[in-house]
Wavefront OBJ file of the C-alpha trace (Angstrom):
o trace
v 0.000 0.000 0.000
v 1.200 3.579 -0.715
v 1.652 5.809 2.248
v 0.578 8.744 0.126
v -2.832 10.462 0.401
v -4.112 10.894 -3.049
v -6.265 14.185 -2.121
v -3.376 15.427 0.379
v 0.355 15.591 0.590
v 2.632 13.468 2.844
v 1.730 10.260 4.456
v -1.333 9.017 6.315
v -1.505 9.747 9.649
v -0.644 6.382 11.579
v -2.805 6.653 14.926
v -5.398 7.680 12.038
v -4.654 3.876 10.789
v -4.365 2.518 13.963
v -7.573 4.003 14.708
v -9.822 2.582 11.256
v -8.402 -0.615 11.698
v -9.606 -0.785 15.337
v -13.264 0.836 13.871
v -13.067 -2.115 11.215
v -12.467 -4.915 13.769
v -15.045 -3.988 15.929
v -17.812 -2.706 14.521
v -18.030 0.224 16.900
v -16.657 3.550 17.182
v -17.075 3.359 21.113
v -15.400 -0.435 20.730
v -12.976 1.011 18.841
v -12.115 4.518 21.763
v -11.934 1.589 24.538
v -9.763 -0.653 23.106
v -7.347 2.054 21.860
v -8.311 3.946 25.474
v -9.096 7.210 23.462
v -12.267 9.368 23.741
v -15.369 8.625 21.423
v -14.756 12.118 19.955
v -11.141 11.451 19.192
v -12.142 8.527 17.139
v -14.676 10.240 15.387
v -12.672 12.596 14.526
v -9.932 11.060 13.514
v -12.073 9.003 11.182
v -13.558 12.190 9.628
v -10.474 13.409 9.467
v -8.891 10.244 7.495
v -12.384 10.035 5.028
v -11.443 13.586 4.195
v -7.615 12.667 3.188
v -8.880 9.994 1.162
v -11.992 11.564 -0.461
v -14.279 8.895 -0.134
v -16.610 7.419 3.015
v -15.358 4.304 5.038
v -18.242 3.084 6.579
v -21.532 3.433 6.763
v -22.754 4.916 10.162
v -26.465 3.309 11.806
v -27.802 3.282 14.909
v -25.760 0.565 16.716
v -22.142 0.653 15.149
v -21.021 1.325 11.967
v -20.366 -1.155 8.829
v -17.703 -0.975 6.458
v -18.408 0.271 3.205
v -16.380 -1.523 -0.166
v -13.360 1.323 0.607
v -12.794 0.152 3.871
v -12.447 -3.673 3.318
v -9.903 -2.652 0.967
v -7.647 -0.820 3.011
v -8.351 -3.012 6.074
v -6.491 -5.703 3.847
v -3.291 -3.932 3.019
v -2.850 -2.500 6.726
v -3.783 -5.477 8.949
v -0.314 -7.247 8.469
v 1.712 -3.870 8.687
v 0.128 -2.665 11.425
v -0.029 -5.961 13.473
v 3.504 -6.541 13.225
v 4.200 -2.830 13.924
v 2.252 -3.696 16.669
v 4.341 -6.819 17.309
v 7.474 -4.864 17.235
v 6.193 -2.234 20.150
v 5.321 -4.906 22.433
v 1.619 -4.473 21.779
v 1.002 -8.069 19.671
v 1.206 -11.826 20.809
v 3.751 -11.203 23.458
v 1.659 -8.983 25.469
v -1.061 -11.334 27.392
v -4.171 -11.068 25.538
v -7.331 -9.493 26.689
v -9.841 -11.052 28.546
v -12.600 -12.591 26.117
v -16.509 -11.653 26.493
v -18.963 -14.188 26.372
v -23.001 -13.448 26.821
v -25.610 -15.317 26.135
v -28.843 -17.216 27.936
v -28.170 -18.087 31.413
v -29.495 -21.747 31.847
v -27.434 -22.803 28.551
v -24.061 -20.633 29.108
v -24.373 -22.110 33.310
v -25.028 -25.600 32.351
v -23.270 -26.742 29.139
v -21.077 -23.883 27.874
v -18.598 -22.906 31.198
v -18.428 -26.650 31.715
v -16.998 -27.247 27.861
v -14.410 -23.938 28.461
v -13.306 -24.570 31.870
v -9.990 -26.215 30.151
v -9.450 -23.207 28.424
v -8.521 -21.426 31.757
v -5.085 -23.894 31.661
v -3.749 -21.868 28.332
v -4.228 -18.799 30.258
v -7.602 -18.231 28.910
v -9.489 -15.250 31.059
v -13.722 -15.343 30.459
v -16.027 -12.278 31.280
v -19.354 -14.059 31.189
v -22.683 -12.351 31.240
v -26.490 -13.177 30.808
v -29.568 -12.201 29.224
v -31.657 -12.127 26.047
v -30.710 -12.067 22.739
v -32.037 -8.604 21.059
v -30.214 -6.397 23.929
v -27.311 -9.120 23.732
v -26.885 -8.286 19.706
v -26.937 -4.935 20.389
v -24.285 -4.940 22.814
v -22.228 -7.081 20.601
v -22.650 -4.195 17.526
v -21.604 -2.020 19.894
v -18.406 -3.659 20.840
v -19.338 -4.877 24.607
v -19.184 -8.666 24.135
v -16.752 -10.486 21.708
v -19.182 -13.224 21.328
v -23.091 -13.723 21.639
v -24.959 -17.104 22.305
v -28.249 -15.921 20.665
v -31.406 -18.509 20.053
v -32.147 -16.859 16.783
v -29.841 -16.138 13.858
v -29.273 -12.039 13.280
v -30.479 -10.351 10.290
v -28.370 -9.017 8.016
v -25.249 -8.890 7.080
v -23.568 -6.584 9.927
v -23.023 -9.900 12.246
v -21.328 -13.869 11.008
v -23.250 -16.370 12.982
v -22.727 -20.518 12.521
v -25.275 -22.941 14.248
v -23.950 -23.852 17.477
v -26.886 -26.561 19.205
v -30.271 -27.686 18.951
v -32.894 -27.341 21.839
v -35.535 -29.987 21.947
v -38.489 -28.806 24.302
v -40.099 -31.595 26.734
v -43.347 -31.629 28.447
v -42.934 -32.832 31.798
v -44.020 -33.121 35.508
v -42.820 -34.670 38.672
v -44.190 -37.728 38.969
v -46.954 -37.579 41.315
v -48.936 -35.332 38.666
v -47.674 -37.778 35.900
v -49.320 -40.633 37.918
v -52.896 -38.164 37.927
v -52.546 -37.895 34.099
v -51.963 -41.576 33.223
v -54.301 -42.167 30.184
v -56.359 -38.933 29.886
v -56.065 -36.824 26.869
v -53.707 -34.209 26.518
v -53.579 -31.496 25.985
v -56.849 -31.371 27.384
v -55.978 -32.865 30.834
v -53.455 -29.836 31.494
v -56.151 -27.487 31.660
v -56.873 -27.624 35.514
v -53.451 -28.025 36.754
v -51.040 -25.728 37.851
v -47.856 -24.254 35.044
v -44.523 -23.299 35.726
v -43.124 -21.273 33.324
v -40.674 -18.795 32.303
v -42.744 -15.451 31.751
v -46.293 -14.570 31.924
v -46.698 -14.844 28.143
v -45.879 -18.452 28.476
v -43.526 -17.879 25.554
v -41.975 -21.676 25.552
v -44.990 -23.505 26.422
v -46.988 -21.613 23.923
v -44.678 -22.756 21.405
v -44.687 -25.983 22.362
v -48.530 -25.651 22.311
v -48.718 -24.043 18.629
v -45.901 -27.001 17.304
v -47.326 -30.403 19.082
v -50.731 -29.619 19.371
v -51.864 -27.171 16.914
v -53.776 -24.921 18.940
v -53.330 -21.681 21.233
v -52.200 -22.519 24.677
v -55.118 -21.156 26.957
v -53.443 -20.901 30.596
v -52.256 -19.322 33.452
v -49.306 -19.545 35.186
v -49.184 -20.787 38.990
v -45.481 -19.585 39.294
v -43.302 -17.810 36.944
v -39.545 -17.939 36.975
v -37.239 -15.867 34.951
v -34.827 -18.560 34.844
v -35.230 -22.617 33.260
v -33.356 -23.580 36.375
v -35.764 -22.058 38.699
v -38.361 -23.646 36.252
v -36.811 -26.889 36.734
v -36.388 -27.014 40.773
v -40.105 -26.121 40.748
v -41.433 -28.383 38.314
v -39.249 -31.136 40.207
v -40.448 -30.328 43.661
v -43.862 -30.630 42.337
v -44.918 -27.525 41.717
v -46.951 -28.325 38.308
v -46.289 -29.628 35.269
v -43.805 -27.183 32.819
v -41.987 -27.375 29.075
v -38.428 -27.320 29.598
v -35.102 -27.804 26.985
v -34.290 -31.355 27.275
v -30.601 -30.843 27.795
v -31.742 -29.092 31.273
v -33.699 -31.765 32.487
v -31.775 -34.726 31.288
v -30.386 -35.950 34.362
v -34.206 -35.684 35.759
v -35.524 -37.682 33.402
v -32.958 -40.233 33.658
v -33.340 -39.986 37.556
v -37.313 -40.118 37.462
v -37.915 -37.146 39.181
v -39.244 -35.677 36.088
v -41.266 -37.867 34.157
v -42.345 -36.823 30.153
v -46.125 -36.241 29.633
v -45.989 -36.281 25.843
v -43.497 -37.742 23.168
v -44.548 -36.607 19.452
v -42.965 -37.909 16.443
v -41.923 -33.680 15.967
v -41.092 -32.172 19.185
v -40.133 -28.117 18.718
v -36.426 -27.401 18.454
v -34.891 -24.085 18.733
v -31.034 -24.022 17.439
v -28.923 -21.660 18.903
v -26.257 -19.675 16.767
v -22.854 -18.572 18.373
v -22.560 -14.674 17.122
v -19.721 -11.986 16.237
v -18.569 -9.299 14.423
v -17.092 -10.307 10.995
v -13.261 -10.538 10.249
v -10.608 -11.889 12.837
v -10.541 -10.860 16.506
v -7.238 -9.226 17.631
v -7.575 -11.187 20.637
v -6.514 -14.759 19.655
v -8.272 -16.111 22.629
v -11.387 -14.974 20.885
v -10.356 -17.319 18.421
v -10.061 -20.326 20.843
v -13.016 -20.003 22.661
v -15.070 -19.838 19.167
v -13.001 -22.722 17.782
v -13.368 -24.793 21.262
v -17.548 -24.057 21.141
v -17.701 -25.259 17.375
v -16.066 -27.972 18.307
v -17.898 -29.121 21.085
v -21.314 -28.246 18.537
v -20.155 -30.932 16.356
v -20.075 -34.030 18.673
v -23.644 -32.610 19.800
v -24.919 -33.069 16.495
v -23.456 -35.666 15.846
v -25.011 -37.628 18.709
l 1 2 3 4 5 6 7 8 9 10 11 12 13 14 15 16 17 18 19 20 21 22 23 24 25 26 27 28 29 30 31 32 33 34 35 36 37 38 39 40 41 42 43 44 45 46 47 48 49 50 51 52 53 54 55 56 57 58 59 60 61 62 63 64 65 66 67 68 69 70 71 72 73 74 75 76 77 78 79 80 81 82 83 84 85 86 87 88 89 90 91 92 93 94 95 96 97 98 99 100 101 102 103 104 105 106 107 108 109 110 111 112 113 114 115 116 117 118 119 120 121 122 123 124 125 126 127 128 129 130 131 132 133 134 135 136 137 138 139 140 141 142 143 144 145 146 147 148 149 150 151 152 153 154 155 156 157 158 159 160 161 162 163 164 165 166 167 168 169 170 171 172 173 174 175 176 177 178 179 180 181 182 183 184 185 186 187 188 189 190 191 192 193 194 195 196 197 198 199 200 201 202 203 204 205 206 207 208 209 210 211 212 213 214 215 216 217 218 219 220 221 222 223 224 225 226 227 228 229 230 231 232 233 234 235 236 237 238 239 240 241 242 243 244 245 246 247 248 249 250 251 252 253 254 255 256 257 258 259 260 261 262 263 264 265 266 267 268 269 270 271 272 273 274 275 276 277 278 279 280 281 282 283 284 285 286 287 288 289 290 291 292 293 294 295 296 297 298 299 300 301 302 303 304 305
């Protein structure tokens, strides 16, 4: 790459380099002013600034984070090497211990599959910032360069996030079995009616699915006690609390147990797959790198069982 400005004279700037590259990589101005530990304004400027030299736009600015326009995946290609080595040379690069990597995603799945397949990870000096919630706000955050990688139950539109299929949920309808015992033989879903539900939200958003997929109809109920949490779903629903519709990867060890007991096993039960999320192009951080690899592995023995 020349280190002439075609609509200036002299060089680029370098921190104005430094400074698209880190825009580029994450997808976020603000990303971009933490990483670099610069002010939002600085970046923004120095952006303008560098647009100006080179007489045409870089990316494309929206609501949450910005996307590179044709321009920018150009240049991003001749300066990554450069610039990483230069980077490499200052004491910036590999030798310097990376950063830690940010994981968010659903609670129940991140708590009780995901830490347990990482936990090795913490012997090659791996360091995991984990955090929890739904998927919208955790895409969001992830555009905005908070999280290095989102567990999200739906794949993102567009083009402004790379997800791959990481596992599929398989919903169960179960109770403990002193209310499986009361069912024995009647006809579901009919039977459910009267008894008490455990679910996840007032809008019953699992169960109705479950409803909608199985059965064919609109799921008519109340619940007797919400949780915002599967695992406070399941202790419920395994104390006795009422019968529930939980992922089958949470309740596996309950089923296998008997303290859960399934109330319905169609030929189609309703799967959800779950998509591991990030920004497109490499992560500086190679650890980014392993966790991703390590969860992609891991997806492929689960579908392969």
């Amino acid at each position: 790459m020349s280190d002439t400005d075609p609509h200036g004279s002299g060089p680029l700037d370098l921190n104005q380099l430094r400074t698209f590259l880190a825009v580029y990589r994450t997808g976020s101005f603000t990303a971009a002013a933490r990483r670099l530990d610069l002010s939002q304004p600085t970046v923004t400027a120095q952006m303008r600034a560098l647009e100006q030299r080179l007489g045409r736009d870089l990316f494309e600015r929206r609501s949450r984070g910005v996307a590179p326009l044709p321009h920018a995946d150009e240049l991003a290609v001749q300066l990554a090497d450069p610039l990483d080595r230069l980077a490499d040379v200052a004491g910036a690069g590999p030798d310097r211990a990376p950063q830690p990597v940010h994981l968010a995603g659903p609670a129940e799945f991140l708590c009780t599959v995901l830490l347990g397949v990482l936990a090795p990870l913490t012997a090659q000096g791996v360091r995991l910032r984990v955090v929890t919630g739904l998927t919208d706000p955790l895409l969001d955050e992830l555009l905005a360069g908070r999280h290095d990688l989102v567990v999200a139950t739906r794949r993102p539109r567009g083009r402004s996030l790379h997800a791959e299929p990481l596992a599929d949920e398989e919903f169960v309808l179960v109770a403990a079995p002193a209310w499986a015992d009361r069912l024995a033989g009647a006809p579901l879903p009919d039977a459910l009616a009267q008894l008490p539900l455990v679910t996840y939200a007032e809008d019953l958003p699992i169960a109705r699915r479950y409803w909608r997929h199985v059965f064919g109809r609109r799921l008519q109920a109340q619940a007797a006690i919400t949780v915002p949490d599967l695992r406070g779903v399941l202790a419920a629903a395994t104390a006795g609390a009422g019968w529930t519709v939980l992922p089958s990867y949470l309740c596996r060890s309950e089923l296998a147990s008997g303290a859960l007991r399934l109330l319905h096993q169609p030929a189609d039960p309703p799967i959800n797959t779950a998509y591991l999320v990030q920004r497109p192009g490499p992560s500086p951080n190679p650890h980014v790198t392993l966790v991703r690899d390590r969860l992609l592995t891991a997806a492929k023995g689960w579908r392969g069982a």
